[in-house]
MILUMDO-519069 format. One record per residue (C-alpha): residue number from 1; residue in one letter; y, z, x. Coordinates in steps of 0.02 Angstrom, whole numbers, plus 50000, padded with zeros to 5 digits. Example, Ala and Ser with C-alpha at 12.3 -4.5 7.8 and 13.67 -1.06 7.14 Angstrom:
residues 2
{site 1; "A"; {49775; 50390; 50615}}
{site 2; "S"; {49947; 50357; 50684}}
This chain:
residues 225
{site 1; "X"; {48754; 50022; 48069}}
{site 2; "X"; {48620; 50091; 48175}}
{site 3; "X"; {48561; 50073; 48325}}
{site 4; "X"; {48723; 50108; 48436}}
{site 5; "X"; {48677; 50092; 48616}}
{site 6; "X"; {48746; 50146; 48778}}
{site 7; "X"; {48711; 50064; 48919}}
{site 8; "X"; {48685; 50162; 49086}}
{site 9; "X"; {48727; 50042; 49214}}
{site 10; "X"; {48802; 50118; 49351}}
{site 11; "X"; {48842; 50184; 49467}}
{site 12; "X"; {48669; 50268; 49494}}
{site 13; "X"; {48633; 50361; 49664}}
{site 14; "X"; {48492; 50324; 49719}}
{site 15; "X"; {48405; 50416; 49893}}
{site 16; "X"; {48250; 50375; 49969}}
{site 17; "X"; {48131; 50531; 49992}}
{site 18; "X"; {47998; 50466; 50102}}
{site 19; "X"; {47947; 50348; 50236}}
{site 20; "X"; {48006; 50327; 50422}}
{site 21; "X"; {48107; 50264; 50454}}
{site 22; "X"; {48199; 50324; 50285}}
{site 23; "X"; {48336; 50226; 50223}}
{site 24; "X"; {48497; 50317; 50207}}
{site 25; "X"; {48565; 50346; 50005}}
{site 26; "X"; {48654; 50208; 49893}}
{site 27; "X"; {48741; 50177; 49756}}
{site 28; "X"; {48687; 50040; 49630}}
{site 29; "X"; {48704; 49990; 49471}}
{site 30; "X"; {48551; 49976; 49355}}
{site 31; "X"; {48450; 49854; 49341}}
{site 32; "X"; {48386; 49820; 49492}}
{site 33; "X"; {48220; 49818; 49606}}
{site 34; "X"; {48234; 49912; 49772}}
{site 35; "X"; {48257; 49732; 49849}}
{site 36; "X"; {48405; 49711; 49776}}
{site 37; "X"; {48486; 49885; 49785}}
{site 38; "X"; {48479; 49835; 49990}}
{site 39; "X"; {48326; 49927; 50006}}
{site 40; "X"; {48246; 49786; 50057}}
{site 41; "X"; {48062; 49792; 50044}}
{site 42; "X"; {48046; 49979; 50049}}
{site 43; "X"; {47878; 50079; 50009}}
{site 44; "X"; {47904; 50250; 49956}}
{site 45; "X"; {47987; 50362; 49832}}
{site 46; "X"; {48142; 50343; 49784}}
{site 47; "X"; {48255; 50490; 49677}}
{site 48; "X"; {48382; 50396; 49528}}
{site 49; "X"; {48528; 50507; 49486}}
{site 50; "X"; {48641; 50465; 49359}}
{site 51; "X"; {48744; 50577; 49265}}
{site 52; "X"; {48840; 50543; 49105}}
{site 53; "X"; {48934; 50650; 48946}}
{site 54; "X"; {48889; 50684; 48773}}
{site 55; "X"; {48921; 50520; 48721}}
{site 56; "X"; {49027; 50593; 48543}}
{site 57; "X"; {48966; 50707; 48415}}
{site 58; "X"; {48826; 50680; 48313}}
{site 59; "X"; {48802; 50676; 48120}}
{site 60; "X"; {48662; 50781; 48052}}
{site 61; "X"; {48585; 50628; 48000}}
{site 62; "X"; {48573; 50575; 48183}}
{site 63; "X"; {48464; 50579; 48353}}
{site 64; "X"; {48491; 50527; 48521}}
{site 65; "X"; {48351; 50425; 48605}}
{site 66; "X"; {48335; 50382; 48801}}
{site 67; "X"; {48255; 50218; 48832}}
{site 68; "X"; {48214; 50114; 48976}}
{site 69; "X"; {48155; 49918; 48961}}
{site 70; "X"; {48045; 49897; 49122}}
{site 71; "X"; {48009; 49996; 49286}}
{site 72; "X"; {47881; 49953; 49414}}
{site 73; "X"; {47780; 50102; 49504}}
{site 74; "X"; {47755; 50274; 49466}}
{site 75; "X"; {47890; 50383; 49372}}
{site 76; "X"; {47947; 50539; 49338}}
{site 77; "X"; {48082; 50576; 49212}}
{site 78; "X"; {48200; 50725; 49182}}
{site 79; "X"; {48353; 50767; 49089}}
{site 80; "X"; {48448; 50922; 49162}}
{site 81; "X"; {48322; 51000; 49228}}
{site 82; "X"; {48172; 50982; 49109}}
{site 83; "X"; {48028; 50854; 49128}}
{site 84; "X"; {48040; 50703; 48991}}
{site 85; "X"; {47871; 50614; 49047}}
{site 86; "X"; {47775; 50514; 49195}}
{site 87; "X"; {47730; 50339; 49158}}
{site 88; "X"; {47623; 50197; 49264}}
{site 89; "X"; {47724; 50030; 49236}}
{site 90; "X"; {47705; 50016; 49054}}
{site 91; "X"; {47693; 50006; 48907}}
{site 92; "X"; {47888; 49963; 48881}}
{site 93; "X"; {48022; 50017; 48783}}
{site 94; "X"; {47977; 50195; 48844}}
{site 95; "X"; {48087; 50319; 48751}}
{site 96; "X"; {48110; 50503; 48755}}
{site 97; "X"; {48211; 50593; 48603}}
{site 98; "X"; {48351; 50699; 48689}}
{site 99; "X"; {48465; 50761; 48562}}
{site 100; "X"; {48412; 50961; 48598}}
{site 101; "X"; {48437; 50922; 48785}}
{site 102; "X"; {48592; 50848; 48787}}
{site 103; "X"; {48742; 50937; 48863}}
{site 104; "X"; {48934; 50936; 48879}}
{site 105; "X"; {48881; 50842; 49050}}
{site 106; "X"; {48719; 50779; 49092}}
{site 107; "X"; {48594; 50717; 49235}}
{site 108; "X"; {48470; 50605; 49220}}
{site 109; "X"; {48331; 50580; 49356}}
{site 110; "X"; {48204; 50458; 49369}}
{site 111; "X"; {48110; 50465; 49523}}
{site 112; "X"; {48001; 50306; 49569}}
{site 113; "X"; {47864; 50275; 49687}}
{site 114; "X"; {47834; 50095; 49707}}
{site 115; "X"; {47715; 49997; 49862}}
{site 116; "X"; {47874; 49866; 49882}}
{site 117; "X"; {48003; 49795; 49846}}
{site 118; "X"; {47968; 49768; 49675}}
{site 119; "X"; {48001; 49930; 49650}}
{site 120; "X"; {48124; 50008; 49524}}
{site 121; "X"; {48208; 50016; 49363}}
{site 122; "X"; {48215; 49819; 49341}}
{site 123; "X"; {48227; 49837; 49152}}
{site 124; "X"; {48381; 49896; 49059}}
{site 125; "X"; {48404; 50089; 49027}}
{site 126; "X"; {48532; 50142; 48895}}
{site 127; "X"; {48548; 50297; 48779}}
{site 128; "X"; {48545; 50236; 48589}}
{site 129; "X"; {48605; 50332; 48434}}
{site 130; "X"; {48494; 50323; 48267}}
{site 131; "X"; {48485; 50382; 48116}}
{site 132; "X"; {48335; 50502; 48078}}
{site 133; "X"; {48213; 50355; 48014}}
{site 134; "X"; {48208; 50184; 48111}}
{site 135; "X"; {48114; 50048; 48122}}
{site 136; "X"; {47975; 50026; 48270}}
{site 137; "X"; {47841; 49894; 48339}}
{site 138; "X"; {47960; 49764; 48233}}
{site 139; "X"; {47880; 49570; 48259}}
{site 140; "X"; {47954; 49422; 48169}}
{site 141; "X"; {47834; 49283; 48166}}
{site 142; "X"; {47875; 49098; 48096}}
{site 143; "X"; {47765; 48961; 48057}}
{site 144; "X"; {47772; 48825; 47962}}
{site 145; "X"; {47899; 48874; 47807}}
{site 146; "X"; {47836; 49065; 47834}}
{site 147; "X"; {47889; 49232; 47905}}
{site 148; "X"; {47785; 49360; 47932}}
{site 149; "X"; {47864; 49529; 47979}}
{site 150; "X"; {47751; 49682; 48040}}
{site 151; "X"; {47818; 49847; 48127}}
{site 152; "X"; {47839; 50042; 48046}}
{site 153; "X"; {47957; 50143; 47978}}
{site 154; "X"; {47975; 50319; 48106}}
{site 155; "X"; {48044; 50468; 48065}}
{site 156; "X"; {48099; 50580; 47918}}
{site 157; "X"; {48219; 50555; 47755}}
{site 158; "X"; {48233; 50627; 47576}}
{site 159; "X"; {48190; 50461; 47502}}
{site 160; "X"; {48076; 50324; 47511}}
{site 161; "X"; {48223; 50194; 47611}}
{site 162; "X"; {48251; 50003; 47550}}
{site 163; "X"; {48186; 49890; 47672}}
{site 164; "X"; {48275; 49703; 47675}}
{site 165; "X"; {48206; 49525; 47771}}
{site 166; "X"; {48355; 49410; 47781}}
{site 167; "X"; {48357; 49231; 47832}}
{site 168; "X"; {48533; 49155; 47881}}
{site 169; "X"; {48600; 49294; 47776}}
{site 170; "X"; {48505; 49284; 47628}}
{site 171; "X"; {48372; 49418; 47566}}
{site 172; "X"; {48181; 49352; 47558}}
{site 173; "X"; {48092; 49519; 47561}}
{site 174; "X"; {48132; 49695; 47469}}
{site 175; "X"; {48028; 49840; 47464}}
{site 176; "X"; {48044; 50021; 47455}}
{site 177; "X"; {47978; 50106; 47600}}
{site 178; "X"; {47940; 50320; 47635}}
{site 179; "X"; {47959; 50373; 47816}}
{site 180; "X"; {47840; 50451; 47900}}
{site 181; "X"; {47857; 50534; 48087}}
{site 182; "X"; {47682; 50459; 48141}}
{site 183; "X"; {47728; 50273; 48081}}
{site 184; "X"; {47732; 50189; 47921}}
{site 185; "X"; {47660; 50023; 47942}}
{site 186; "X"; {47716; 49874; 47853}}
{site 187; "X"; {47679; 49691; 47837}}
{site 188; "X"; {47765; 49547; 47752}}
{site 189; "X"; {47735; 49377; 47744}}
{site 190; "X"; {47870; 49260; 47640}}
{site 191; "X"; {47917; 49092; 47608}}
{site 192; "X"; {48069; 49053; 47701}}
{site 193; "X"; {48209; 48979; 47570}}
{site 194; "X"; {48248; 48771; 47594}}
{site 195; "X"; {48408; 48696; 47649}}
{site 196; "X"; {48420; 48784; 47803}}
{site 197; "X"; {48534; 48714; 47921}}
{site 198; "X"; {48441; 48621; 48068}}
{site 199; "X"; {48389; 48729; 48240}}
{site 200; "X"; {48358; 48918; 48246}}
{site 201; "X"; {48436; 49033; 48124}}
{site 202; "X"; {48453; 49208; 48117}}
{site 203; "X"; {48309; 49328; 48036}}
{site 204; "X"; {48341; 49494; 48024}}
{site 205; "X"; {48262; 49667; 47950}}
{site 206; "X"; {48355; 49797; 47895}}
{site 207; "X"; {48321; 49976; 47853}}
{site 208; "X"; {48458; 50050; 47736}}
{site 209; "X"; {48473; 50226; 47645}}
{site 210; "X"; {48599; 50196; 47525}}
{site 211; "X"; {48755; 50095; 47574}}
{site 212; "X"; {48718; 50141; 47748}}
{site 213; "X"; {48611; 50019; 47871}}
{site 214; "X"; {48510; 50162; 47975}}
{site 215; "X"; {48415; 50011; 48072}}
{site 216; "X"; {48419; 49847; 48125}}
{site 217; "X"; {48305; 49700; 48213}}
{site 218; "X"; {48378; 49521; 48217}}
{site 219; "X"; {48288; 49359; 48308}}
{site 220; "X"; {48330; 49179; 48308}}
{site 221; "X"; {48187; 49077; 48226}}
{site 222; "X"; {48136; 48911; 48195}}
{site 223; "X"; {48048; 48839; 48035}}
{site 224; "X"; {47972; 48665; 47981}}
{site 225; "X"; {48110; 48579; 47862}}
């Protein structure tokens, strides 16, 4: 079942580049604003360095993504050596597709300029194996006794890929759905089945080629009984 992610917590060295006076290196572990790495309320740029291995080896029918959940400033990103992107703040999940990149060993940079303390990779960043199509943009939407579910399907496959809504485990929505690498969009909106058991349940949708789940989104949601 896809996504697997990685989690790239720590430790990160992290080494202030300008200011004066300039606070000497740390280590931390990610996520964290400056303040709480015991930078304090530092204004400046600040270089992110952590390094990591090929996390196994990968299927034909797979990719390896780099993602990051929230940073505040100005950043730069690069993977051994070659620039992934800049970004201002938002908008988040950024991700960068790094399976070409990747190496027996690896270093990852992200260097952040940020006004203070607020400064940093606050959001989670983690690596995240998929399968050549996934789902994007996914929102799950209740009201009432119905579920709406928008988002696309990204990417490339041989076949049009089956496309499941489940509520508390049971299927509400099929459809057959092609890939395509600038977005597919979809949109559902379904009745959600009675006798569900009081308080939030889980809703999930699921991308499958074959017997194999190549994506998956799952919320808690509530509905009027």
């Amino acid at each position: 079942m896809y996504p697997h992610r990685i989690r790239l917590r720590g430790p990160w060295e992290c080494e202030p580049l300008t200011g004066e006076p300039l606070p000497p290196p740390c280590r931390v572990t990610m996520p964290c604003r400056w303040r709480e790495s015991g930078l304090g309320e530092y204004a400046g740029r600040v270089r992110c360095r952590r390094r990591f291995g090929l996390p196994r080896q990968i299927d034909p029918h797979e990719r390896i993504w780099l993602t990051f959940a929230g940073i505040e400033g100005v950043a730069d990103f690069s993977l051994n050596r070659q620039l992934l992107g800049q970004a201002v703040r938002g908008p988040y999940p950024l991700e960068y597709e790094i399976t070409a990149l990747l190496q027996p060993r690896n270093e990852l940079i992200v260097e952040v300029a940020a006004p203070d303390g607020d400064g940093g990779l606050w959001g989670e960043v983690a690596l995240e194996i998929r399968a050549t199509a996934y789902l994007r943009n996914v929102r799950l939407a209740s009201e009432g006794t119905k579920l709406s579910v928008t988002g696309e399907v990204v990417g490339v496959a041989e076949r049009p890929l089956d496309f499941y809504v489940l509520v508390n485990g049971a299927t509400v929505h099929y459809s057959a759905i092609a890939a395509s690498e600038v977005g597919q969009p979809f949109a559902v909106v379904v009745e959600v089945p009675e006798g569900l058991p009081p308080g939030p349940v889980e809703v999930r949708a699921e991308l499958v080629n074959g017997a194999v789940v190549w994506y998956v989104v799952s919320e808690l949601a509530s509905f009027a009984r």
